[in-house]
C-alpha positions as CSV (number, residue, x, y, z in Angstrom):
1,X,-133.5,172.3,86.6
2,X,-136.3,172.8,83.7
3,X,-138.0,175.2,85.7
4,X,-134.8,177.0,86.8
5,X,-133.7,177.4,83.3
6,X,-137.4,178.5,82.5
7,X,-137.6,180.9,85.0
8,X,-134.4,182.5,84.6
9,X,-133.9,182.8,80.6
10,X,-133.4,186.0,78.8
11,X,-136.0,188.5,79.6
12,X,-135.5,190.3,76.3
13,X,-136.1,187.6,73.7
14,X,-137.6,184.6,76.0
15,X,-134.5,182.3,75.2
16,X,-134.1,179.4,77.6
17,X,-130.6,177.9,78.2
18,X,-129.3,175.8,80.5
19,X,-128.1,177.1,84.3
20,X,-125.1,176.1,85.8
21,X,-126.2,174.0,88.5
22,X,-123.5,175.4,90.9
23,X,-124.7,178.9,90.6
24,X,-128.1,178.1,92.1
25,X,-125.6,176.4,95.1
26,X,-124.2,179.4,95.4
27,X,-127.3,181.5,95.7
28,X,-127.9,179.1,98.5
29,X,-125.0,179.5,100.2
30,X,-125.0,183.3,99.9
31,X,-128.7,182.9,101.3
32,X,-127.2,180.8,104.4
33,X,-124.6,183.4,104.9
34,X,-127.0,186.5,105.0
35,X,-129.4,184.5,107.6
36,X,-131.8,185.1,105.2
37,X,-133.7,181.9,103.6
38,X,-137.1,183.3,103.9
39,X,-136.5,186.4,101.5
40,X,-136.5,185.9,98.0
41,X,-134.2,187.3,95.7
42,X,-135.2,189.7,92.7
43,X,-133.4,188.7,89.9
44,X,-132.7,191.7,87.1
45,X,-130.4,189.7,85.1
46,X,-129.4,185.4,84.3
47,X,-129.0,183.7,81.2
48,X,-128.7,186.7,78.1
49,X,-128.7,184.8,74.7
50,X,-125.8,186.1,72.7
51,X,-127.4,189.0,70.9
52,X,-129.0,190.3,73.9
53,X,-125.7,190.4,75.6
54,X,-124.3,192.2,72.4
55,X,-127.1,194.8,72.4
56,X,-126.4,195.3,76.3
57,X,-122.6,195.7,75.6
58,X,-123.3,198.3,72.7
59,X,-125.4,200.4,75.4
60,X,-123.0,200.0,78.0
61,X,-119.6,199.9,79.2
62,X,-120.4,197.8,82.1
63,X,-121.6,194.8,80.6
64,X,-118.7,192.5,79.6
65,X,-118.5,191.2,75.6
66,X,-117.9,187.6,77.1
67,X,-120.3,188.0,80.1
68,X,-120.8,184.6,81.8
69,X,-124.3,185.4,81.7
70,X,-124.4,184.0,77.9
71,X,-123.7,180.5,79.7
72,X,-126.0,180.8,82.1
73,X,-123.4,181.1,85.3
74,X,-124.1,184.6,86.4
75,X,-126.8,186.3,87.9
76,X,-127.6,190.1,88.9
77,X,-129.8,189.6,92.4
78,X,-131.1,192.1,95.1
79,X,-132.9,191.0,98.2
80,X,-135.7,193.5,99.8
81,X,-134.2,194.8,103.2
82,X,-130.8,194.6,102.2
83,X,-128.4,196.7,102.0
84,X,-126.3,196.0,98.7
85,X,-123.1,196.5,100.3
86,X,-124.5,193.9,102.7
87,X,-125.2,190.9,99.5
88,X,-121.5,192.1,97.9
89,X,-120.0,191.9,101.5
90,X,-121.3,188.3,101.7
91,X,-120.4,186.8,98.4
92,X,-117.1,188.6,98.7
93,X,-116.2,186.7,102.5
94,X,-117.5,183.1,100.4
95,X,-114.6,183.9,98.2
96,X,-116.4,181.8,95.4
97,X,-117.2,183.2,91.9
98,X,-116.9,186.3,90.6
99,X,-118.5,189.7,92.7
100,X,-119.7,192.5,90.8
101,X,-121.0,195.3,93.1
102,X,-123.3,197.9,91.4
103,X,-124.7,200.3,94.0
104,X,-125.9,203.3,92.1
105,X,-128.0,200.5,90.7
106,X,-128.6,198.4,93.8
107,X,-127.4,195.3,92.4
108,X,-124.5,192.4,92.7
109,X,-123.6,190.2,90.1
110,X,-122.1,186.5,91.4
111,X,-121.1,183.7,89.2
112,X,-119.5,180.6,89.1
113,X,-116.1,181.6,87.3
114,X,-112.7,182.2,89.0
115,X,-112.9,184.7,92.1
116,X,-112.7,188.1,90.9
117,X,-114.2,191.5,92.3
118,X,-114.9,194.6,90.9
């Protein structure tokens, strides 16, 4: 879990905090359910220390004021080959987390609060 926390702190200031051990399970899972174990995935977003999160939220409407991302259970992933739609279609059918599908960005956000989609 060191090295997970190390590899995905906040890319902005170099914070490390701890990740929720469940959200690298579901990573797995969502990995299992796209037949895809060999791919990696490209991570733009994890843990965002506080004022990060702040600074994002300033900038932009999309980025929540409470994100889960400042406890380190949410991620924002995209996997080479794959359609977006494909990823949010996945997590959505695992019914686990929260799905946030961005695709004039070609992202989804998953993480391990209540289900919720948007």
């Amino acid at each position: 879990m060191k090295t997970a926390n190390f590899l995905l702190r906040d890319q902005h200031n170099g914070d490390v905090h701890k990740i929720d051990p469940e959200l690298l399970d579901l990573l797995y899972q969502l990995k299992g359910v796209l037949g895809v174990h060999k791919k990696p995935f490209h991570v733009l977003s994890a843990y965002r220390s506080p004022q990060t999160n702040a600074r994002l939220h300033r900038r932009s409407r999309g980025v929540a004021s409470k994100s889960l991302h400042m406890s380190g259970k949410a991620i924002d992933i995209r996997i080479e080959g794959l359609k977006t739609r494909t990823i949010r279609d996945a997590a959505l059918n695992m019914a686990q987390g929260g799905v946030g599908y961005y695709p004039q960005n070609h992202f989804v956000h998953v993480d391990t609060g209540n289900f919720r989609t948007w």
